[in-house]
DRENBAVEX-295809 format. One line per 8 residues: number of its first residue (from 1); their letters; for each residue x, y, z of N, C-alpha, C. Coordinates in Angstrom, 3 decimals. Layout:
! residues N
NUM> A> X,Y,Z,X,Y,Z,X,Y,Z ~ ...
END
This chain:
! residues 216
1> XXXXXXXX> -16.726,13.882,4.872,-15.386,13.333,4.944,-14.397,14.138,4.095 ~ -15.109,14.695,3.239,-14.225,15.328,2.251,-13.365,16.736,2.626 ~ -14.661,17.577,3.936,-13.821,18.737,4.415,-13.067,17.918,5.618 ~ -12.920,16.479,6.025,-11.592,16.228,7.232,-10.690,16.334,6.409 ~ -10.304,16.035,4.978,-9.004,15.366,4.098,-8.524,16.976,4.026 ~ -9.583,17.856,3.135,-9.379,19.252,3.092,-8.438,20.043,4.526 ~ -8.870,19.845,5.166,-8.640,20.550,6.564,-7.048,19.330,7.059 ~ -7.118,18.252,6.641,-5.566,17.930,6.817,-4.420,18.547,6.355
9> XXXXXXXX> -4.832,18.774,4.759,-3.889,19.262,3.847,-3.690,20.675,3.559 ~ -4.280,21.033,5.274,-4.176,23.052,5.609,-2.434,22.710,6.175 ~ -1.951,21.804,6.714,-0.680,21.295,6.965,0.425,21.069,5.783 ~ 1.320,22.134,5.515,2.333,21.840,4.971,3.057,20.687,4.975 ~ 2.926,20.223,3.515,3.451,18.899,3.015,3.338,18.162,2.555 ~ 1.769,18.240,3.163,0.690,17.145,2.536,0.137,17.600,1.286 ~ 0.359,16.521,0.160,-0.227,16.442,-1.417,-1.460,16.390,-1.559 ~ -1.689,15.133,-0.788,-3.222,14.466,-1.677,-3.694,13.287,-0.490
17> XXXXXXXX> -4.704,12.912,-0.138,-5.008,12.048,0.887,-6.646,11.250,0.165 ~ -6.628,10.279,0.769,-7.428,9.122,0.340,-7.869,7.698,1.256 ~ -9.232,7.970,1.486,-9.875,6.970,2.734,-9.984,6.085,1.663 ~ -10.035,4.800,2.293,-10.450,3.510,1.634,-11.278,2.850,2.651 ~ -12.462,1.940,2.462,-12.896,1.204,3.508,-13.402,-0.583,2.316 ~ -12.327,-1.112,2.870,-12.816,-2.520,1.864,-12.206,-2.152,0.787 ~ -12.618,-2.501,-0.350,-12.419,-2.029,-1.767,-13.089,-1.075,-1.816 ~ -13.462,-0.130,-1.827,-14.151,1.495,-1.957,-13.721,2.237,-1.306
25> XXXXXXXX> -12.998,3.627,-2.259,-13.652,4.989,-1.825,-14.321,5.494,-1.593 ~ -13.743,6.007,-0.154,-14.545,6.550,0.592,-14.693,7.958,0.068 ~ -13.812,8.661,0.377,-13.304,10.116,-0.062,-11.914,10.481,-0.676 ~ -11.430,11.390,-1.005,-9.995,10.938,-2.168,-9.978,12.885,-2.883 ~ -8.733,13.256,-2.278,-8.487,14.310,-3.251,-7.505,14.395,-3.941 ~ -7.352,13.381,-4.568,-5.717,12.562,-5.127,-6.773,13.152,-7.214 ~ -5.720,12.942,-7.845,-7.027,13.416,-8.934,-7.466,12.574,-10.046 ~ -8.764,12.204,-10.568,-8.919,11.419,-10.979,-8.072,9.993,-11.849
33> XXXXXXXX> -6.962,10.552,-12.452,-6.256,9.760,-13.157,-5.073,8.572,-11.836 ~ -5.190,9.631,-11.046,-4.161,8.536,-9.823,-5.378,7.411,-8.974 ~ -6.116,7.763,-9.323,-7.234,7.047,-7.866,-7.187,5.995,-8.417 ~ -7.371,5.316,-8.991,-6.744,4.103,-9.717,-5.993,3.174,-8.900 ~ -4.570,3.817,-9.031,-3.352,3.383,-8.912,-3.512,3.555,-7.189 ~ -4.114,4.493,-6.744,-3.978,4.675,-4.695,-5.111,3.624,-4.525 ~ -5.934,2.960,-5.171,-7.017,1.719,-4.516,-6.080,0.947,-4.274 ~ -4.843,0.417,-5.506,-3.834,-0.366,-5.359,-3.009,-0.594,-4.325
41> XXXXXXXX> -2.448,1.010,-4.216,-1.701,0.757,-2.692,-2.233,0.827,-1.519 ~ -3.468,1.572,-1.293,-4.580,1.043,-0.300,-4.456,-0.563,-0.053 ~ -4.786,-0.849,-1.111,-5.024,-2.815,-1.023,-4.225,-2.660,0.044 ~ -2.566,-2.501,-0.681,-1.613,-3.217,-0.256,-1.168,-2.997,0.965 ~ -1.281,-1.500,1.503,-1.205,-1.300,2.824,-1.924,-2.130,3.784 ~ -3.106,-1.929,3.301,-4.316,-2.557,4.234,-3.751,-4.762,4.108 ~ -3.570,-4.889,3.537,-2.596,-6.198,3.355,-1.528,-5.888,4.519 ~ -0.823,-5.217,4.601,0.027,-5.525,5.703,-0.277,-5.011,7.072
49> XXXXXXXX> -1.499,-4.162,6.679,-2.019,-4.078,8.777,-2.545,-5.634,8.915 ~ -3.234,-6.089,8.320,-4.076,-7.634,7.958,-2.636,-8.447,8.467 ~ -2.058,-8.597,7.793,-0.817,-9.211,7.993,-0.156,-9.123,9.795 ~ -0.013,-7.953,9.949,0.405,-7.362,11.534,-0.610,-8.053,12.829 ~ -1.762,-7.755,12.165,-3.152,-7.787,12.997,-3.339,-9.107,13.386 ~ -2.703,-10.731,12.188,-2.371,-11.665,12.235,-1.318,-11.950,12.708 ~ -0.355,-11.543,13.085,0.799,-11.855,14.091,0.617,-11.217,15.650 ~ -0.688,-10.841,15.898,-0.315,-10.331,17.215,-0.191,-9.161,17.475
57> XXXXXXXX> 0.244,-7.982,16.920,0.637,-6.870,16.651,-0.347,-5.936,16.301 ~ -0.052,-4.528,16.506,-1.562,-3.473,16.656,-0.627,-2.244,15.920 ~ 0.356,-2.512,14.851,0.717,-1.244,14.327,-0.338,-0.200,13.736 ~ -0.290,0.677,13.604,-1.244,1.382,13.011,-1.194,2.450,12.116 ~ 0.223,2.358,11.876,1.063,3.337,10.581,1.775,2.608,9.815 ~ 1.917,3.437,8.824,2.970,2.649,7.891,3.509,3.821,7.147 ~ 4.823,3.911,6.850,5.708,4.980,5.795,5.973,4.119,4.892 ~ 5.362,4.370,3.537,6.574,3.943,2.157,7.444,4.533,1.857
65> XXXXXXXX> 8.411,4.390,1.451,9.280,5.642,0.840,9.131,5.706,-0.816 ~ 8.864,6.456,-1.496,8.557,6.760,-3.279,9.842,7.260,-3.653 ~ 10.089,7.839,-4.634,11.179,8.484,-5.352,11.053,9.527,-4.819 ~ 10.153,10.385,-4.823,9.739,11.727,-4.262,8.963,12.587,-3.290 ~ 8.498,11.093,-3.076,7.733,11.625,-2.041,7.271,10.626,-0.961 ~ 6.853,10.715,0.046,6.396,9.263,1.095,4.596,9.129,1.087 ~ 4.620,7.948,1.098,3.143,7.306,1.238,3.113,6.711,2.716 ~ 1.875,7.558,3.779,1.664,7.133,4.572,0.267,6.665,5.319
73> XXXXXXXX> 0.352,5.455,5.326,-1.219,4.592,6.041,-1.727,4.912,7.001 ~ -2.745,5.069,7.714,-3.103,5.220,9.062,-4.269,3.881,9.030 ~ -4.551,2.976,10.329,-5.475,2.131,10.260,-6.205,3.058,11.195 ~ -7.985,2.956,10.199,-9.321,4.092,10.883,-10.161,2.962,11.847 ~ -10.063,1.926,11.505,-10.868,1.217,12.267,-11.862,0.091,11.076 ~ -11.725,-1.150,11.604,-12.302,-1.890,11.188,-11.891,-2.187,9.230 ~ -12.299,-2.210,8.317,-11.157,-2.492,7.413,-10.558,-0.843,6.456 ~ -11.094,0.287,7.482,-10.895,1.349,6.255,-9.570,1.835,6.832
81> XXXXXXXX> -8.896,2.582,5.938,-7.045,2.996,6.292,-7.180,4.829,5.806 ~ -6.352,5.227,6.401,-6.170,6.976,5.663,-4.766,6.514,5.187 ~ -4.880,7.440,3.801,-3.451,7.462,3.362,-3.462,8.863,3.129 ~ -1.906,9.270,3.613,-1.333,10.228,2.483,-0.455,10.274,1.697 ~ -0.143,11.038,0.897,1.013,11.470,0.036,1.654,13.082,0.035 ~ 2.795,12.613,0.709,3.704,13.887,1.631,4.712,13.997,0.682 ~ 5.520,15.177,1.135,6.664,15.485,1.033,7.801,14.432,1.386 ~ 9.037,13.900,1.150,9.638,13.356,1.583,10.353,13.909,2.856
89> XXXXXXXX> 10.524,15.125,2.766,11.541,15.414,3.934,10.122,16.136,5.102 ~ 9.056,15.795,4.815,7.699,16.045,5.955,8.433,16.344,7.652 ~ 7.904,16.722,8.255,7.822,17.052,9.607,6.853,15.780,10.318 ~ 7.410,14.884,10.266,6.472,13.630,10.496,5.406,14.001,11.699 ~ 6.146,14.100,12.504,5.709,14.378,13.977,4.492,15.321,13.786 ~ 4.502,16.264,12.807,3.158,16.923,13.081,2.692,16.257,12.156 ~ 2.761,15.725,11.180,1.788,15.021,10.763,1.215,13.911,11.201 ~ 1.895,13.246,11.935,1.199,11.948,12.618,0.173,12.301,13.329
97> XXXXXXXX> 0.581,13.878,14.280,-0.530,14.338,15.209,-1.456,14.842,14.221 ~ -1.696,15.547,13.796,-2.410,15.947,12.876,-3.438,14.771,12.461 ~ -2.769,14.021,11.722,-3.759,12.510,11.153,-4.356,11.875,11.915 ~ -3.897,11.401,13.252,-4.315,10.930,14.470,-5.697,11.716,15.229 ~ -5.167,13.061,14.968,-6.481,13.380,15.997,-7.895,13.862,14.618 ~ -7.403,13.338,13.217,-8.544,12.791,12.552,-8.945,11.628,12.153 ~ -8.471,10.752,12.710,-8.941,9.599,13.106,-10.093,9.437,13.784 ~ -10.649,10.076,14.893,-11.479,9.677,15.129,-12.956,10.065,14.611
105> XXXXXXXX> -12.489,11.086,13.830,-13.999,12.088,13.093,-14.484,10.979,11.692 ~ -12.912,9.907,11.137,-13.294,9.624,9.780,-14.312,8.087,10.308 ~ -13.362,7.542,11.684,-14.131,6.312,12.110,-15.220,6.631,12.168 ~ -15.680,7.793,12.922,-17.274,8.228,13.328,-18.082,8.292,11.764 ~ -17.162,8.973,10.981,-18.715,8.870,9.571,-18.874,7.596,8.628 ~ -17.426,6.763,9.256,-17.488,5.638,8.460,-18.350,4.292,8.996 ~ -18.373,4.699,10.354,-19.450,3.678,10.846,-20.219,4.060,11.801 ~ -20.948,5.316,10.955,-21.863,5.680,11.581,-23.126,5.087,10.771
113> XXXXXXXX> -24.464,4.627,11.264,-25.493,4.127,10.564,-25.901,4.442,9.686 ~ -25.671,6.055,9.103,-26.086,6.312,7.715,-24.997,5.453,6.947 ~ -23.428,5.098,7.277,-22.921,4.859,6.388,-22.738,3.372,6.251 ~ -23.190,2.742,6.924,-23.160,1.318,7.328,-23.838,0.933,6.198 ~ -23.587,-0.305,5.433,-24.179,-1.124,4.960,-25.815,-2.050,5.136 ~ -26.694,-2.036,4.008,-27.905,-2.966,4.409,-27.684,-4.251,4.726 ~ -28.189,-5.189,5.466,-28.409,-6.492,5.885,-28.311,-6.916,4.400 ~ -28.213,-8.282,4.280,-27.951,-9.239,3.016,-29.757,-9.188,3.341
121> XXXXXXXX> -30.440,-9.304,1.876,-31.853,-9.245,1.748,-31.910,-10.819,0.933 ~ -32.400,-12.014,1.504,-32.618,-13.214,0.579,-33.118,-12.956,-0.518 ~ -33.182,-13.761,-1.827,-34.135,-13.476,-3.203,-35.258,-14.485,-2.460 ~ -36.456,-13.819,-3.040,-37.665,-14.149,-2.855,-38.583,-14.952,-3.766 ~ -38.860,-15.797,-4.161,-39.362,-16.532,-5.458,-40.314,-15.180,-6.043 ~ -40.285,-14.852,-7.260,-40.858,-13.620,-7.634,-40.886,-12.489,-7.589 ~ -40.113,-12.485,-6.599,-39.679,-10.951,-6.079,-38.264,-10.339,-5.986 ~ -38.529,-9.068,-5.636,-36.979,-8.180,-5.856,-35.850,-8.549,-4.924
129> XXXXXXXX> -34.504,-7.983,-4.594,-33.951,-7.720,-3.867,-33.287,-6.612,-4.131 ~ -32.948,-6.235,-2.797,-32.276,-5.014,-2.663,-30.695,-4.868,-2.944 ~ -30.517,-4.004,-4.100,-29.350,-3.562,-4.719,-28.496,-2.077,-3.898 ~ -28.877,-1.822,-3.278,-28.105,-0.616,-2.453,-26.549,-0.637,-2.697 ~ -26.264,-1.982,-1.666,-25.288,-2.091,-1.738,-25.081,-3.598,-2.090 ~ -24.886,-3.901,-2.887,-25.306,-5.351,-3.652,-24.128,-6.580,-2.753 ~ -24.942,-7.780,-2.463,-24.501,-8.429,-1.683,-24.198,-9.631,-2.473 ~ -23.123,-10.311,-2.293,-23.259,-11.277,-3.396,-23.719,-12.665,-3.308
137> XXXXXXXX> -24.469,-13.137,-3.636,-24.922,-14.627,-3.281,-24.029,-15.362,-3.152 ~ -24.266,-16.259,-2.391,-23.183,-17.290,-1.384,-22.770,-18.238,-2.862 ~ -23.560,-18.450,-3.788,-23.208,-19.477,-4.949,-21.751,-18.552,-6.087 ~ -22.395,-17.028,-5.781,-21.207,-16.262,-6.430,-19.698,-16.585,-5.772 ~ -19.919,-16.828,-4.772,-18.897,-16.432,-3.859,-17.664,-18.254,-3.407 ~ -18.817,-18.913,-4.035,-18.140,-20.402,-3.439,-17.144,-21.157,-4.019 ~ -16.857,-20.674,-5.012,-15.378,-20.562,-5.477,-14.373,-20.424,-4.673 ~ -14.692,-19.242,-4.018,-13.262,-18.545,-3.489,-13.223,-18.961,-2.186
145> XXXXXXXX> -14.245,-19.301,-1.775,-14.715,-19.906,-0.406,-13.780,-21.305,-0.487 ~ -14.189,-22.261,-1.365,-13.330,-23.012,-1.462,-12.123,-22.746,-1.592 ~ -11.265,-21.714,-2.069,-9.747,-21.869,-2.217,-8.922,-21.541,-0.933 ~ -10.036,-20.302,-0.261,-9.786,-20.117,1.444,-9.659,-21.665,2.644 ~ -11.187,-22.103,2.356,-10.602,-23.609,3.012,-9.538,-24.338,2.581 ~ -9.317,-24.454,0.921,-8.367,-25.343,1.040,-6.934,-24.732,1.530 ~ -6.897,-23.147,1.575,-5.600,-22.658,1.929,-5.409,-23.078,3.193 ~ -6.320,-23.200,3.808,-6.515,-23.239,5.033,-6.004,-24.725,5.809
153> XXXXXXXX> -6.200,-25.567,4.978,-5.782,-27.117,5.726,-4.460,-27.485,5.149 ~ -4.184,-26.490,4.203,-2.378,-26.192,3.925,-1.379,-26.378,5.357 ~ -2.440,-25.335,6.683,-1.700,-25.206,8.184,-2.252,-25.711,9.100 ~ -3.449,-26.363,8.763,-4.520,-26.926,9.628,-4.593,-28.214,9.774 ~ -4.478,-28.576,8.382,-4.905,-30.024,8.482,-6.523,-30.799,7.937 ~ -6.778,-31.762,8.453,-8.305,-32.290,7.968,-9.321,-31.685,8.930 ~ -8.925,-30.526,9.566,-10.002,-29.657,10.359,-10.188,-28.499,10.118 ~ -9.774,-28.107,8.880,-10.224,-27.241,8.255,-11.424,-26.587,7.741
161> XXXXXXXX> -11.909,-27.744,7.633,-13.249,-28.031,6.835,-14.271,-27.728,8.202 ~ -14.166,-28.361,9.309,-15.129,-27.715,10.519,-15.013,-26.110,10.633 ~ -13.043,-25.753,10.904,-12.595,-24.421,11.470,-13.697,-23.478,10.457 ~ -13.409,-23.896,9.348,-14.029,-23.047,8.095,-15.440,-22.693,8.481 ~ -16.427,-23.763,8.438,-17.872,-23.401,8.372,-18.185,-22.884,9.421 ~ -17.458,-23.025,10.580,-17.887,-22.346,11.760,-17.687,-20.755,11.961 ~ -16.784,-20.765,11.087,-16.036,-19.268,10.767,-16.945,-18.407,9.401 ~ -17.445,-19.278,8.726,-18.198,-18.241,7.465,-19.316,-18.267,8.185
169> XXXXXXXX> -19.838,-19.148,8.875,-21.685,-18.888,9.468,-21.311,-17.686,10.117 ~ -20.343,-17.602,11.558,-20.410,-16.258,12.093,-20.150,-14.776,11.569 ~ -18.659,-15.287,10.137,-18.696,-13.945,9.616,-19.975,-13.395,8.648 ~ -20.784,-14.722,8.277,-21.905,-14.243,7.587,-23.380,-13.735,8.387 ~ -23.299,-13.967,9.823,-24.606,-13.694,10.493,-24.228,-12.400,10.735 ~ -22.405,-12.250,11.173,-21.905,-10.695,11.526,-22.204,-9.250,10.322 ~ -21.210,-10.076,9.693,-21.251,-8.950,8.298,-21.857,-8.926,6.888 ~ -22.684,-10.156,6.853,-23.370,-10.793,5.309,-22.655,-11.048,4.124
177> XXXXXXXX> -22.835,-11.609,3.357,-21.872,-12.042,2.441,-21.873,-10.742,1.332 ~ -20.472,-10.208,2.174,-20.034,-8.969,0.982,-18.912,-9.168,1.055 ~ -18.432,-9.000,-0.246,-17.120,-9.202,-1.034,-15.868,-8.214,-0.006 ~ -16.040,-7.170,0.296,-15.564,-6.122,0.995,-15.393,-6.275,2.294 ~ -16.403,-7.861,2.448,-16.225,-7.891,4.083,-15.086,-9.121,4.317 ~ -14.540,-9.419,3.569,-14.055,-11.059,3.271,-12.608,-11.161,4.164 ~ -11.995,-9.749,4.688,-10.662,-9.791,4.980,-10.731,-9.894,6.741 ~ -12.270,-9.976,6.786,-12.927,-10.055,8.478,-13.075,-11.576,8.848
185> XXXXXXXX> -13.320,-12.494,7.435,-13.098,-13.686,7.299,-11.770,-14.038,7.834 ~ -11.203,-13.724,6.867,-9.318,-14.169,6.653,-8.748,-14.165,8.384 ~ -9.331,-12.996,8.823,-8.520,-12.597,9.765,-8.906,-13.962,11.180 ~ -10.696,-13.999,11.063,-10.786,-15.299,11.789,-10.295,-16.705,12.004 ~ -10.176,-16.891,10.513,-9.370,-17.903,10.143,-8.324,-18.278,10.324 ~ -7.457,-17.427,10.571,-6.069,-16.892,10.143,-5.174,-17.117,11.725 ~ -6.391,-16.912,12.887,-6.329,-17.213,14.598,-6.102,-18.401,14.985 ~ -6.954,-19.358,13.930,-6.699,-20.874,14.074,-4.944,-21.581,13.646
193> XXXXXXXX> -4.089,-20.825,13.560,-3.207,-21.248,13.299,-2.362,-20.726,14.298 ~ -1.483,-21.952,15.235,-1.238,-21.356,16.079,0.251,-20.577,15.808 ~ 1.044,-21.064,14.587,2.418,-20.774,14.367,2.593,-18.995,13.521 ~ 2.633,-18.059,14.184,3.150,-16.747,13.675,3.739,-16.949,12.162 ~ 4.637,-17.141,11.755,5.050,-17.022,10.925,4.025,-18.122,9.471 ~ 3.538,-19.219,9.426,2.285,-19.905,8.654,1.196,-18.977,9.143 ~ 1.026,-18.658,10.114,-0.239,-17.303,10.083,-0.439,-16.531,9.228 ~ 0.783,-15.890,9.155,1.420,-14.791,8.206,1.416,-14.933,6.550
201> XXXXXXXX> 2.250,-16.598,6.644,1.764,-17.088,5.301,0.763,-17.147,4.722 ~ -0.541,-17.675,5.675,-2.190,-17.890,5.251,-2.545,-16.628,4.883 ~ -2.164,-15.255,5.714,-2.881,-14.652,5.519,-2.298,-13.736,4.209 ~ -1.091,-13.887,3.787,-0.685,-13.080,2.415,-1.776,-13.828,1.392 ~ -1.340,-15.431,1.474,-1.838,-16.447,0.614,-3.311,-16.077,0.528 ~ -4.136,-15.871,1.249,-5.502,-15.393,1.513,-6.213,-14.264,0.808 ~ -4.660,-13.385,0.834,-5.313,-11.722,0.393,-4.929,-11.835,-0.997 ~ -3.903,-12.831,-1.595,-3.663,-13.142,-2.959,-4.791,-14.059,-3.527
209> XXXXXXXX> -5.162,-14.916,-2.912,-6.785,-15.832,-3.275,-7.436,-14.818,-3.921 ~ -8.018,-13.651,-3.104,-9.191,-12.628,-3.139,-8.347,-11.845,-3.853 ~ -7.776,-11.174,-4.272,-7.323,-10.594,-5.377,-7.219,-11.097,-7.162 ~ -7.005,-12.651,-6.774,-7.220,-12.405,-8.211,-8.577,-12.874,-8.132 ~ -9.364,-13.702,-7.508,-10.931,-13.787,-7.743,-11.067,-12.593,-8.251 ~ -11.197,-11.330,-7.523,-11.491,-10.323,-7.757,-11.229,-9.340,-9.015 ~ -10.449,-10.238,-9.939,-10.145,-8.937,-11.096,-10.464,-10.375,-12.369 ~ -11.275,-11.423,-11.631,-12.017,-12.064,-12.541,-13.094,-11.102,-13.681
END
């Protein structure tokens, strides 16, 4: 992944570029002291495709504008995003093409089976489990589980509580209970509401839940 980012930034303009998939870097030639601060706006991008993706809508770019320079998103597929960091006065147009027709090389290594994640492994009375990619037990996690349902009957109502469990069994048989997978949740959830704009609400409200759990 690291020679696609390389081979982008053979294109005049481009600074520094950075895959995200979930909360993790993927690949990143931004330099150590910024990677930090680009998980951040990763989040936040990836927050407003989430957001889009919940109204109906299939954008798949995004421009920030900086003081000096522009930050731009690409959605790779499934929760990972490309960003770069350009020039302000960029030649957009070739860069969009440019980014676009690596899109499909970063989807391919990002979910390709070497890079895929292990199955959730149960604990075993006496025995190990598998730490690869560490999965978090459903008791870690039921906190936040709860603050999702209750966000949830905020637009729902007293059927929340069904919409919910029917929605974590499938996202948990789909994707297992990983922290990284949680915005695959939101987004199910997020369908049950039929009003666009409280959609929209749930789902900011949602990605703010899991954020601060997360810097517990």
């Amino acid at each position: 992944m690291d020679k696609i980012l390389k081979d982008l930034e053979l294109f005049g303009g481009i600074h520094h570029s950075f895959i995200l998939k979930g909360d993790e870097k993927q690949a990143s030639t931004f330099p150590d002291i910024l990677e930090e601060n680009m998980v951040g706006a990763c989040r936040v991008i990836n927050q407003i495709f989430m957001a889009v993706e919940g109204m109906g809508g299939d954008h798949k770019e995004i421009n920030i504008e900086l003081e000096e320079n522009l930050l731009i998103g690409y959605h790779v597929a499934d929760e990972t995003i490309l960003v770069l960091l350009t020039d302000k006065d960029v030649n957009l147009a070739l860069i969009n093409t440019s980014a676009r027709s690596a899109l499909p090389k970063i989807a391919k290594q990002v979910l390709s089976p070497q890079a895929s994640e292990p199955p959730v492994v149960q604990a075993q009375a006496g025995g190990n489990t598998a730490k690869a990619a560490r999965p978090q037990s459903e008791a870690e996690l039921r906190a936040l589980m709860d603050q999702l349902q209750e966000g949830l009957a905020e637009f729902i109502g007293p059927a929340a509580g069904i919409v919910f469990d029917e929605a974590y069994e499938q996202w948990k048989a789909q994707h297992g209970v990983y922290r990284n997978k949680i915005a695959e949740l939101i987004k199910v959830l997020a369908v049950e509401i039929d009003d666009k704009a409280d959609r929209s609400r749930y789902l900011q409200s949602a990605v703010n839940t899991v954020r601060s759990f997360s810097s517990r």
